[in-house]
N, C-alpha and C positions, 0 to 999 in steps of 0.2 A: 613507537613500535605498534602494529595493528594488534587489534585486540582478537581471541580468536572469536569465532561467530558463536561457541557455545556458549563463553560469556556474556554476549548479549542477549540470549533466548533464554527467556525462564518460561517454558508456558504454565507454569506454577502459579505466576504473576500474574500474567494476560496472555489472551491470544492475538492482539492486537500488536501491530509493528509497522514503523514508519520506514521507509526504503528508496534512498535517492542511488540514483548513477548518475556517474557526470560522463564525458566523452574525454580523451586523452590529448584528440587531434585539433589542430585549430580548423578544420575542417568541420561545418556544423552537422549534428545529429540531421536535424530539420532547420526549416526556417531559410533565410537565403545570406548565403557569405558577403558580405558588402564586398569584400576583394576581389573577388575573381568574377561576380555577377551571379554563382550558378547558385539555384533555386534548389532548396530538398525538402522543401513544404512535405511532399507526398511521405516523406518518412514518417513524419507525425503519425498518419495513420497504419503507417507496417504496425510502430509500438504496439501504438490503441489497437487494434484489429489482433493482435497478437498478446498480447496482455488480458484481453477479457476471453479468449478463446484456450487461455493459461487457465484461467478461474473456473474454467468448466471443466476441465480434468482433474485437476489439484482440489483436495478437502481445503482449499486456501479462499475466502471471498476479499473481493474486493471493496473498501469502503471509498475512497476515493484516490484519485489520479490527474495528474494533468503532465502533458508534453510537452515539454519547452524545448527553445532552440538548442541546448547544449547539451542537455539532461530531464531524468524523468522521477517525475516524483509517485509514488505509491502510497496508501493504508492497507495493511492488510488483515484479515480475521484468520488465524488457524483453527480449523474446526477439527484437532485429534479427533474427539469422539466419534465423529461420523465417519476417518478413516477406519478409524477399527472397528465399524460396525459394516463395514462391505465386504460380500462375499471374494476369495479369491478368483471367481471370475472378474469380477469387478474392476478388482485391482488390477489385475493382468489386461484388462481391456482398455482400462484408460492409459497402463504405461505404453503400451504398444499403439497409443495414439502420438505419442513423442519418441518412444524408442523402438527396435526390432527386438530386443531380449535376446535372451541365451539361445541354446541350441536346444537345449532342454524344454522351455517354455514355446519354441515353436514347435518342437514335436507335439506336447501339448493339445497345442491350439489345430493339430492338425486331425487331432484326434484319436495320435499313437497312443498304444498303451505304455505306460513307466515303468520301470522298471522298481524295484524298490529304493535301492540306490539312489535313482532318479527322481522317484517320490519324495525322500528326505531332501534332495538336493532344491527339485524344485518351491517344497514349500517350505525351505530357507530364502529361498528366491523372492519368492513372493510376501516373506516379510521384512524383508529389506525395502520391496519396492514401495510398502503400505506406509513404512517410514518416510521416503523418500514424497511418497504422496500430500503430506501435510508438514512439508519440510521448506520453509522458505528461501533459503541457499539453492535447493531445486529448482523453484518454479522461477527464481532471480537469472538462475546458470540456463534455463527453458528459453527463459527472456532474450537475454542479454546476447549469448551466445549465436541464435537466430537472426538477430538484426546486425553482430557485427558484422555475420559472413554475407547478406544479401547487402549493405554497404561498403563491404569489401569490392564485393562481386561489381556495384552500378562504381562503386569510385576506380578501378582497376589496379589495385593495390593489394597488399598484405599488411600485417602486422597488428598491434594492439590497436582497440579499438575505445574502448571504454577503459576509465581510469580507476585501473587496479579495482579491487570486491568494493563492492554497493557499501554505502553505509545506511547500519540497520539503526533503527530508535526504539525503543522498548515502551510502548503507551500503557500507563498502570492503571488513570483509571479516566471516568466520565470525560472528567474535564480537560485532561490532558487527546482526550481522541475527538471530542466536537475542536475544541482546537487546531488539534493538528490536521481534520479534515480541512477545516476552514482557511488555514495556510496552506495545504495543497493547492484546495480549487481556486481560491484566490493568487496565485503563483502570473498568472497572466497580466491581471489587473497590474500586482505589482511592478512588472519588469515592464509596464506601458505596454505590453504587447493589443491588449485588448482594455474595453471600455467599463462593458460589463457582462455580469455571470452567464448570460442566457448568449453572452455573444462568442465568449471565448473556448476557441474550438480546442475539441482533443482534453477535454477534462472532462469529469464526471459532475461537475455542477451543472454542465450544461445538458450532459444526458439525463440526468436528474429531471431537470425543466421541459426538457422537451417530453418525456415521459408525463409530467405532472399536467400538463395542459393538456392532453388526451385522457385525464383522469385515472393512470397508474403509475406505477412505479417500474423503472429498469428490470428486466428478468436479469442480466448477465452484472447487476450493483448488489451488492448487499442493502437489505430494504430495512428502513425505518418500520419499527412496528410500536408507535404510540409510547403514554407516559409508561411507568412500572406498574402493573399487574400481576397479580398471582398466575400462573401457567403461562409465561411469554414466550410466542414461539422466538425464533432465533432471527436478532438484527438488531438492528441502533436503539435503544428507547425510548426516544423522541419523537416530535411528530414531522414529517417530510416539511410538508408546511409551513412548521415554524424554523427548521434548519434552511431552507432556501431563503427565506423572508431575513434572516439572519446576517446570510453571505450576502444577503445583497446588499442590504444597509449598511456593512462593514464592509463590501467594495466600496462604494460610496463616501464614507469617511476616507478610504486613501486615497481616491481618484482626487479627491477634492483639499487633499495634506490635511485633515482635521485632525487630530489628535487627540484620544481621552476620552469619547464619547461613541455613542451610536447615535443617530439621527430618530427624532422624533418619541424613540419611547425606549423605556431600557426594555430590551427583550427577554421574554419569558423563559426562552433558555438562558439565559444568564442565572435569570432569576433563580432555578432549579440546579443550574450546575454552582451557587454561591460566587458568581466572581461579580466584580463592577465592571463596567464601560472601559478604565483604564486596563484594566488586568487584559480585558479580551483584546483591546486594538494592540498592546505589546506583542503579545502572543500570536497573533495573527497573522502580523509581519515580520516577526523575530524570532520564528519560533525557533529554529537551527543557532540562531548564536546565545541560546541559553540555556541551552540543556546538550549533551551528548550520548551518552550512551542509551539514557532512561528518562522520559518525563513521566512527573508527576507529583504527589504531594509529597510533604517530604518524608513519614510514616511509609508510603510507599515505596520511594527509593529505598528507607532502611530495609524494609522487607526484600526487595529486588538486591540489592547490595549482600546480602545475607546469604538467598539460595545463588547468587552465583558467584560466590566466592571472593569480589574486588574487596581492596584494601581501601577503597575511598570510590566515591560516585564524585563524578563533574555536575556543579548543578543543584547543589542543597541551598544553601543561598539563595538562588532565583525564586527555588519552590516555595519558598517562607512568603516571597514577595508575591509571584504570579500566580500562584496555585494555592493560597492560605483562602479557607473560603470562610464566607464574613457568615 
């Protein structure tokens, strides 16, 4: 039975969340159907082009992403604070970038005066919508919804499209989100779609690098801002540098089936997040068949496990093995 989606969101926990969709139809999302011949490459980019244009409205950033042929994988950051610190034009401006609103809110915006009535009404309105703003079920239904009607529309069909609610992962802490980036962008390498990180399109390793070689960082990604320091503005704590140098030597070990290891040096994110070479190649490419609702260590599931109510978490076990840090 599905779990409901408030049991998986604790933002108590983390604001961090891992979010796949699969496609319903044997018909591919993108990529090209061996059966029939026909090509839907070009969807990859609806997603993408539609997923980072999500992140600009929504208090939600993106940490990483990649399109595959069937399904779409996501990181996401909820940043509550910053919704509830924008004015209710704000709010109102960015929902009406995805919706028309009430009748009341376009009076509003037209410059009518409210009534009183109308006043209480609308700013009930508008805190619904501030919720909805850093609400990940939102900007998922933004998503998802969008791309099945314009594949609807190029396939000349109807019907479902993607297979029943996204399933959500609950990232508790460091280790469990350099990881499960790093199973994202590497998602290509795995399924042999691609070679390596800088080549495979429609993921954000590779926006990453193409950014990094002109000397910055993705405006529309959530940015890496170095080790922990005292006043850190907001993003990964690491340095870009060392997360791409990272993915690449652990594409590298799968391209090549090495198992247990990273190539040439143990990396300094490991070193800081406490795991070894073995722990990260598991996790890397397994990250989905070892944990369910919640990654992370296992103190942290019990915390997670607690504010939201489950009778047992999937997944304690693994974290003793994959996430116990030396």
């Amino acid at each position: 039975m599905p779990q409901s989606r408030k049991s998986q969101i604790s933002l108590v926990d983390t604001p961090y969340y891992h979010c796949v969709s699969r496609c319903v139809r044997r018909s591919f999302l993108c990529g090209e159907d061996k059966v029939t011949g026909q090509n839907y490459e070009h969807r990859r980019g609806w997603v993408e082009d539609r997923l980072l244009f999500l992140a600009s409205v929504f208090s939600i950033d993106i940490a990483a992403y990649a399109v595959m042929s069937n399904h779409t994988h996501v990181v996401l950051y909820v940043d509550k604070p910053q919704a509830e610190g924008w004015t209710q034009e704000e709010v109102l401006s960015r929902w009406c970038k995805l919706h028309k609103g009430t009748l009341i809110t376009q009076k509003y915006l037209r410059g009518d005066d409210l009534t009183n009535s109308e006043r209480i009404a609308f700013d009930e309105t508008i805190h619904v919508y501030r919720q909805r703003l850093y609400d990940i079920s939102w900007l998922m239904r933004n998503l998802n919804e969008y791309i099945a009607r314009e594949a609807n529309k190029e396939d000349g069909c109807t019907g479902r499209f993607w297979e029943g609610r996204f399933k959500s992962q609950a990232l508790l802490d460091e280790s469990a989100v350099l990881a499960c980036m790093a199973y994202v962008d590497l998602n290509p390498i795995r399924a042999k779609m691609e070679t390596t990180p800088e080549t495979s399109k429609h993921t954000s390793i590779q926006h990453r690098i193409q950014s990094l070689i002109k000397g910055e960082q993705p405006k529309k990604l959530m940015p890496f801002v170095g080790n922990h320091r005292q006043n850190m503005p907001k993003g990964i704590a690491y340095n870009v540098i060392d997360y791409c140098e990272l993915v690449e030597c652990t594409g590298r070990c799968i391209r090549e089936d090495k198992a247990g290891h990273i190539e040439h040096h143990h990396s300094p994110i490991l070193e800081r997040l406490g795991l070894n070479d073995e722990q990260w190649l598991t996790l890397t490419t397994e990250f989905e068949q070892h944990f369910s609702t919640a990654v992370g260590s296992e103190h942290m599931l019990q915390q997670f496990k607690h504010h939201t109510e489950h009778r047992r978490i999937r997944g304690m076990a693994n974290a003793r093995v994959l996430l116990q840090h030396g």
